[in-house]
N, C-alpha and C positions, 0 to 999 in steps of 0.2 A: 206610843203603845196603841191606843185608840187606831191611829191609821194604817198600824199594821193588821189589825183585827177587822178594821171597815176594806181592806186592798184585800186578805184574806175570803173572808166574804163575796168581793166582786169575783176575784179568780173562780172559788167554786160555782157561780152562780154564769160567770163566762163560759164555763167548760163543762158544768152541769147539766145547763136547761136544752143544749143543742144534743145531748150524750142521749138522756133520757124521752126527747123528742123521736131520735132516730132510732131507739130502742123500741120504743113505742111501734111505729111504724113496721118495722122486723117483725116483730110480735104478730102485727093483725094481719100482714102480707100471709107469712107462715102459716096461724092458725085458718086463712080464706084458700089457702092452697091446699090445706091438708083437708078442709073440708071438702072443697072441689073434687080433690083427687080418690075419698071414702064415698061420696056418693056416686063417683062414676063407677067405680068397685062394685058396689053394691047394686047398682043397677045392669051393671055387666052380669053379677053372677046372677040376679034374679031373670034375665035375657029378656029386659026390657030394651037394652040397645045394645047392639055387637058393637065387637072392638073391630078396626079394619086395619090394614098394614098400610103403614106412612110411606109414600115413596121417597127412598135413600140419599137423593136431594134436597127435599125439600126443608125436611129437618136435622137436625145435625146432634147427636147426643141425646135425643130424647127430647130437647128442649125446644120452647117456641121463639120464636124471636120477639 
């Protein structure tokens, strides 16, 4: 019984530590892009910096490479 509760244990802690590591990681990516993306907003609308148009090659979807 003991080593079903200590193999218990190891599974969550196998499948746990890598779950909430990569969670973690999600998390602060997200929150450094939503910050990026409110200060360029914000600085667009106060017309500290213009927005220019991306040539249709270069980018694809919006997204950077």
């Amino acid at each position: 019984m003991l080593d079903l509760v200590i193999n218990f244990i190891f599974g969550l802690a196998i499948v746990g530590i890598p779950s909430y590591v990569f969670y973690r990681l999600g998390v602060d990516a997200g929150i450094q892009r939503g910050v990026r993306r409110q200060l360029l907003r914000e600085l667009t609308m106060c017309g500290i910096i213009e927005k220019t148009e991306i040539p249709a090659g270069k980018y694809q979807n919006g997204h950077t490479a």
